[in-house]
C-alpha positions in Angstrom: -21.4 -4.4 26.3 -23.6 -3.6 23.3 -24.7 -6.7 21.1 -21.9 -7.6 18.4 -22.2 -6.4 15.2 -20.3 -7.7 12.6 -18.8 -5.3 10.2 -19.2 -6.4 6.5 -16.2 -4.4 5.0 -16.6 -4.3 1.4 -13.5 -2.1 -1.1 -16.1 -0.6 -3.4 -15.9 3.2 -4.7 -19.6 3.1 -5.1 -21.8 0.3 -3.4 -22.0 -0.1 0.6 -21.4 -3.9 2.0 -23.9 -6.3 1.4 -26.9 -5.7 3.6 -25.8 -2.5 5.2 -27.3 0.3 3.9 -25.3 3.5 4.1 -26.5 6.1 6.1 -25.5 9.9 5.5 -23.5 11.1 8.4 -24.3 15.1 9.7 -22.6 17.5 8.0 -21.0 20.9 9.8 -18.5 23.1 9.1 -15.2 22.7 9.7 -12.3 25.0 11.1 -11.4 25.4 6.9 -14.7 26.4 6.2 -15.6 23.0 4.5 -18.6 21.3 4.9 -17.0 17.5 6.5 -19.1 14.9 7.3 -19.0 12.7 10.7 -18.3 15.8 12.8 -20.3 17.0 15.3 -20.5 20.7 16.9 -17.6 22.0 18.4 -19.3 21.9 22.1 -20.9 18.4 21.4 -17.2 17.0 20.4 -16.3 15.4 23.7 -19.2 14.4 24.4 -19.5 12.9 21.1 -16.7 10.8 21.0 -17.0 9.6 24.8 -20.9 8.7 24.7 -20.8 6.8 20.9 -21.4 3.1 21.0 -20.3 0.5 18.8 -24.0 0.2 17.6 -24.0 3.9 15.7 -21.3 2.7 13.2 -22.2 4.6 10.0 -20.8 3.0 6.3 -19.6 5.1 3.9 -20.1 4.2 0.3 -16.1 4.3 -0.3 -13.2 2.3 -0.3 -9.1 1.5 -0.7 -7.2 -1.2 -3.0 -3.3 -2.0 -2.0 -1.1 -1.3 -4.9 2.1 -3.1 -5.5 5.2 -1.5 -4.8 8.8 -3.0 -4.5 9.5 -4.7 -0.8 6.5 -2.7 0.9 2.6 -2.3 -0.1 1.2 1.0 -1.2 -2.6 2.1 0.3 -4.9 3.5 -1.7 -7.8 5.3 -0.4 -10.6 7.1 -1.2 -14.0 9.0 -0.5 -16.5 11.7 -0.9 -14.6 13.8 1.2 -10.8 14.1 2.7 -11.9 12.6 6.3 -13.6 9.6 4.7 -10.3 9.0 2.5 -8.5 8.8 5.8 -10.6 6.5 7.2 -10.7 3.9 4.4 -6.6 4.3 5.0 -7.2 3.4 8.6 -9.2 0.2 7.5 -7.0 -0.5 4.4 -4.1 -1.0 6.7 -5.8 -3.4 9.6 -7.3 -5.1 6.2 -4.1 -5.9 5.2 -3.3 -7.3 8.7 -6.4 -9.5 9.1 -9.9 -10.3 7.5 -12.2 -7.2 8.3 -15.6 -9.2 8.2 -14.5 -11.6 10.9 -14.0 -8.7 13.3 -17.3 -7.2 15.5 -17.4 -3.8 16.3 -18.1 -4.9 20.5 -15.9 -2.1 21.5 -14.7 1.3 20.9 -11.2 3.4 21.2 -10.2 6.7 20.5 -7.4 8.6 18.8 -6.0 11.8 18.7 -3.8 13.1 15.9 -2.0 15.9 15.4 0.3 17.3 12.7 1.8 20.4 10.4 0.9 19.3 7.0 -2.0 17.0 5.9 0.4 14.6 5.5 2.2 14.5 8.5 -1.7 14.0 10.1 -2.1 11.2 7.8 0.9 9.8 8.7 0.4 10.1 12.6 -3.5 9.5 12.5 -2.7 6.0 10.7 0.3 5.7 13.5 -2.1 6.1 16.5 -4.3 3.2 15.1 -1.1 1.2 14.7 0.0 1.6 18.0 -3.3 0.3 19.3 -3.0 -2.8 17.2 0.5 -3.4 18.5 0.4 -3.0 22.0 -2.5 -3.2 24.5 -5.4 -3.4 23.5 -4.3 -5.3 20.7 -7.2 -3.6 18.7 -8.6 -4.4 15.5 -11.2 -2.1 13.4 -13.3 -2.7 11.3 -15.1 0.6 10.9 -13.0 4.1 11.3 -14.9 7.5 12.2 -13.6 10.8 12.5 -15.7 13.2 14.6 -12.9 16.5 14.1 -11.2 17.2 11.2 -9.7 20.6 12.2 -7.6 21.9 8.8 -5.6 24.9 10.0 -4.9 23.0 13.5 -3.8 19.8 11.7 -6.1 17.5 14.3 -8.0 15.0 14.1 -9.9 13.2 16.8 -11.7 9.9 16.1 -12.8 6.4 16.9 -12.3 3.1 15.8 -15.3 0.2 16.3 -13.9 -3.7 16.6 -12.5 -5.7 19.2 -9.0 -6.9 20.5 -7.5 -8.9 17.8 -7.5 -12.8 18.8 -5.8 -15.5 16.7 -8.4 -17.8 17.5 -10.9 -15.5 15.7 -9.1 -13.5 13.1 -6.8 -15.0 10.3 -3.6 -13.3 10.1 -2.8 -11.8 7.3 0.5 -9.4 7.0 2.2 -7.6 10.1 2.3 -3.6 9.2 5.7 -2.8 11.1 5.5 1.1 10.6 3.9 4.0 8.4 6.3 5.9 6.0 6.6 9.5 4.6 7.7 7.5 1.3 6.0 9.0 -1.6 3.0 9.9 1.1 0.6 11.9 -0.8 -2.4 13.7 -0.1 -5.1 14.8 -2.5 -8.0 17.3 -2.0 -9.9 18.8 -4.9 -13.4 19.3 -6.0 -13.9 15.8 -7.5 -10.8 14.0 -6.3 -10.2 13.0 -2.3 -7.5 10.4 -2.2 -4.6 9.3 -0.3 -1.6 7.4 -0.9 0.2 5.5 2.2 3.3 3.1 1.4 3.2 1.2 4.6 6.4 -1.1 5.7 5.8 -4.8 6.3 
Protein backbone atom coordinates (compact mmCIF):
# COMPACT_ATOMS: atom_id res chain seq x y z
CA UNK A 1 0.00 0.00 0.00
CA UNK A 2 1.60 3.29 -1.18
CA UNK A 3 2.34 5.92 1.67
CA UNK A 4 -0.88 8.13 2.47
CA UNK A 5 -1.25 11.20 0.95
CA UNK A 6 -3.60 13.50 2.17
CA UNK A 7 -5.58 15.36 -0.35
CA UNK A 8 -5.93 19.19 0.38
CA UNK A 9 -9.17 19.90 -1.63
CA UNK A 10 -9.46 23.46 -2.07
CA UNK A 11 -13.08 25.11 -4.28
CA UNK A 12 -10.91 27.71 -6.05
CA UNK A 13 -11.48 28.67 -10.00
CA UNK A 14 -7.98 29.68 -10.09
CA UNK A 15 -5.38 28.73 -7.26
CA UNK A 16 -4.38 24.88 -6.53
CA UNK A 17 -4.64 23.76 -2.54
CA UNK A 18 -2.29 25.05 -0.33
CA UNK A 19 1.09 23.36 -0.87
CA UNK A 20 0.26 21.28 -3.95
CA UNK A 21 1.44 22.57 -6.88
CA UNK A 22 -0.62 21.70 -9.97
CA UNK A 23 0.89 19.78 -12.39
CA UNK A 24 -0.31 19.78 -16.24
CA UNK A 25 -1.79 16.51 -17.09
CA UNK A 26 -0.81 14.99 -20.98
CA UNK A 27 -2.90 16.16 -23.40
CA UNK A 28 -4.24 13.79 -26.57
CA UNK A 29 -6.88 13.78 -28.70
CA UNK A 30 -9.95 12.58 -28.10
CA UNK A 31 -12.66 10.53 -30.22
CA UNK A 32 -14.31 14.41 -30.93
CA UNK A 33 -11.22 15.64 -32.08
CA UNK A 34 -10.60 17.79 -28.87
CA UNK A 35 -7.55 18.12 -27.25
CA UNK A 36 -8.71 16.56 -23.32
CA UNK A 37 -6.41 16.41 -20.76
CA UNK A 38 -5.80 13.22 -18.25
CA UNK A 39 -6.15 10.81 -21.13
CA UNK A 40 -3.73 8.57 -22.22
CA UNK A 41 -3.40 6.74 -25.74
CA UNK A 42 -5.95 4.64 -26.86
CA UNK A 43 -3.60 1.33 -26.50
CA UNK A 44 -2.07 2.58 -23.15
CA UNK A 45 -5.88 3.06 -21.67
CA UNK A 46 -6.05 -0.20 -19.72
CA UNK A 47 -3.08 -0.30 -18.83
CA UNK A 48 -3.33 3.18 -17.58
CA UNK A 49 -6.05 2.92 -15.36
CA UNK A 50 -4.95 -0.62 -13.86
CA UNK A 51 -1.21 0.30 -13.19
CA UNK A 52 -1.90 4.19 -11.63
CA UNK A 53 -1.22 4.52 -7.93
CA UNK A 54 -2.63 6.75 -5.51
CA UNK A 55 0.78 8.55 -5.43
CA UNK A 56 0.27 10.11 -9.26
CA UNK A 57 -2.75 12.14 -8.23
CA UNK A 58 -2.56 15.31 -10.41
CA UNK A 59 -4.62 18.75 -9.08
CA UNK A 60 -6.27 20.72 -11.31
CA UNK A 61 -6.45 24.44 -10.70
CA UNK A 62 -10.53 24.27 -10.74
CA UNK A 63 -13.33 23.85 -8.58
CA UNK A 64 -17.38 23.54 -7.69
CA UNK A 65 -19.58 25.71 -5.03
CA UNK A 66 -23.20 24.09 -4.03
CA UNK A 67 -25.89 26.42 -4.81
CA UNK A 68 -29.14 26.62 -2.99
CA UNK A 69 -32.10 25.17 -4.35
CA UNK A 70 -35.58 24.35 -2.67
CA UNK A 71 -35.51 20.74 -0.69
CA UNK A 72 -32.31 19.52 -2.59
CA UNK A 73 -28.60 21.20 -3.30
CA UNK A 74 -27.58 22.18 -6.68
CA UNK A 75 -23.54 21.35 -7.87
CA UNK A 76 -21.76 23.63 -9.53
CA UNK A 77 -18.71 22.68 -11.29
CA UNK A 78 -16.12 23.90 -13.30
CA UNK A 79 -12.70 23.66 -15.35
CA UNK A 80 -10.40 24.26 -18.19
CA UNK A 81 -12.00 21.61 -19.94
CA UNK A 82 -15.43 19.46 -19.99
CA UNK A 83 -13.63 16.28 -18.23
CA UNK A 84 -12.15 18.43 -15.44
CA UNK A 85 -15.79 19.96 -14.87
CA UNK A 86 -16.92 16.41 -14.38
CA UNK A 87 -14.49 15.65 -12.00
CA UNK A 88 -14.90 18.63 -9.71
CA UNK A 89 -18.83 17.30 -9.87
CA UNK A 90 -17.48 14.02 -8.64
CA UNK A 91 -15.73 15.70 -5.70
CA UNK A 92 -18.37 18.44 -5.09
CA UNK A 93 -20.82 15.61 -4.28
CA UNK A 94 -18.52 13.36 -1.74
CA UNK A 95 -17.62 17.11 -0.41
CA UNK A 96 -20.91 17.55 0.47
CA UNK A 97 -20.99 14.12 2.18
CA UNK A 98 -17.86 14.49 4.22
CA UNK A 99 -14.68 16.81 4.76
CA UNK A 100 -12.38 16.19 1.67
CA UNK A 101 -9.00 17.10 3.46
CA UNK A 102 -9.49 14.48 6.09
CA UNK A 103 -9.61 11.72 3.44
CA UNK A 104 -5.96 10.06 2.07
CA UNK A 105 -5.83 9.01 -1.26
CA UNK A 106 -4.38 5.15 0.15
CA UNK A 107 -6.41 3.43 -2.52
CA UNK A 108 -7.79 3.53 -5.88
CA UNK A 109 -11.17 2.40 -7.75
CA UNK A 110 -12.38 2.56 -11.07
CA UNK A 111 -15.54 3.52 -12.96
CA UNK A 112 -17.02 3.13 -16.12
CA UNK A 113 -19.73 5.25 -17.58
CA UNK A 114 -21.72 5.20 -20.28
CA UNK A 115 -24.53 7.31 -21.79
CA UNK A 116 -26.49 8.94 -25.02
CA UNK A 117 -26.23 12.59 -24.26
CA UNK A 118 -23.49 14.36 -22.14
CA UNK A 119 -25.88 14.57 -19.76
CA UNK A 120 -27.05 11.27 -19.30
CA UNK A 121 -22.87 10.49 -18.81
CA UNK A 122 -22.87 13.10 -16.26
CA UNK A 123 -25.58 11.72 -14.71
CA UNK A 124 -24.36 7.99 -14.64
CA UNK A 125 -20.54 8.89 -14.21
CA UNK A 126 -21.64 10.81 -10.87
CA UNK A 127 -23.99 7.53 -10.19
CA UNK A 128 -21.11 5.07 -10.46
CA UNK A 129 -19.11 7.06 -7.81
CA UNK A 130 -22.24 7.06 -5.65
CA UNK A 131 -22.72 3.63 -5.75
CA UNK A 132 -19.28 3.08 -4.52
CA UNK A 133 -19.87 5.36 -1.61
CA UNK A 134 -23.05 3.48 -0.66
CA UNK A 135 -22.26 0.06 -0.78
CA UNK A 136 -18.90 -1.89 -0.53
CA UNK A 137 -16.24 -0.34 -0.56
CA UNK A 138 -17.82 2.34 1.12
CA UNK A 139 -15.38 4.68 -0.81
CA UNK A 140 -14.62 8.20 -0.41
CA UNK A 141 -12.59 10.54 -2.98
CA UNK A 142 -10.87 13.01 -2.59
CA UNK A 143 -9.23 13.45 -6.04
CA UNK A 144 -11.37 12.34 -9.43
CA UNK A 145 -9.34 11.50 -12.74
CA UNK A 146 -10.74 10.71 -15.98
CA UNK A 147 -8.33 8.82 -18.27
CA UNK A 148 -11.24 8.50 -21.44
CA UNK A 149 -13.51 10.89 -22.36
CA UNK A 150 -14.89 9.34 -25.57
CA UNK A 151 -17.56 12.12 -27.06
CA UNK A 152 -19.38 10.37 -29.92
CA UNK A 153 -19.36 6.92 -27.65
CA UNK A 154 -20.73 8.83 -24.55
CA UNK A 155 -17.88 6.91 -22.21
CA UNK A 156 -16.05 7.68 -19.73
CA UNK A 157 -13.59 5.51 -17.86
CA UNK A 158 -11.83 6.90 -14.69
CA UNK A 159 -10.55 6.63 -11.23
CA UNK A 160 -11.10 7.87 -7.94
CA UNK A 161 -8.03 8.24 -5.16
CA UNK A 162 -9.24 8.07 -1.22
CA UNK A 163 -10.09 5.43 1.11
CA UNK A 164 -13.19 3.59 2.54
CA UNK A 165 -15.17 6.09 4.40
CA UNK A 166 -14.83 5.50 8.34
CA UNK A 167 -16.84 7.50 10.89
CA UNK A 168 -14.10 7.42 13.19
CA UNK A 169 -12.06 9.43 10.63
CA UNK A 170 -14.35 11.45 8.46
CA UNK A 171 -17.11 13.89 9.81
CA UNK A 172 -20.28 13.30 8.22
CA UNK A 173 -21.62 15.78 6.55
CA UNK A 174 -25.04 15.29 4.32
CA UNK A 175 -26.18 11.72 2.88
CA UNK A 176 -26.51 12.28 -1.22
CA UNK A 177 -29.50 9.69 -1.69
CA UNK A 178 -29.57 9.83 -5.64
CA UNK A 179 -28.43 12.04 -8.82
CA UNK A 180 -31.32 13.73 -10.78
CA UNK A 181 -32.02 14.76 -14.44
CA UNK A 182 -33.70 17.97 -12.67
CA UNK A 183 -32.54 20.98 -14.47
CA UNK A 184 -29.16 18.77 -15.28
CA UNK A 185 -27.19 20.95 -17.58
CA UNK A 186 -24.18 20.62 -19.45
CA UNK A 187 -22.02 23.33 -20.88
CA UNK A 188 -19.16 23.15 -23.46
CA UNK A 189 -17.88 26.23 -25.30
CA UNK A 190 -14.67 27.89 -25.95
CA UNK A 191 -14.36 29.82 -22.67
CA UNK A 192 -17.10 28.25 -20.67
CA UNK A 193 -16.87 24.33 -19.33
CA UNK A 194 -19.47 23.96 -16.52
CA UNK A 195 -21.97 21.62 -15.18
CA UNK A 196 -24.89 21.89 -13.21
CA UNK A 197 -26.04 18.69 -10.99
CA UNK A 198 -29.17 19.07 -8.50
CA UNK A 199 -28.46 16.08 -6.34
CA UNK A 200 -31.32 14.69 -3.87
CA UNK A 201 -30.52 14.49 -0.07
Amino acid sequence: MPSPVVCDQEVSSTSSPPGVTAAPADSVTDAGGDAQPHSTSTGDQDAALEDASADECVYPATGYEYLDHPADVQLHAWGGSLPEAFEQAALAMFGYMTDLETVEAVDTQHVTAQGHDLESLLFHFLDEFLFLFSAEPFFVACHVEIVEFDRQEFRIRARGYGEPFDLDKHPQGTEVKAITYSNLQVHDNDDQHEVFVIIDI
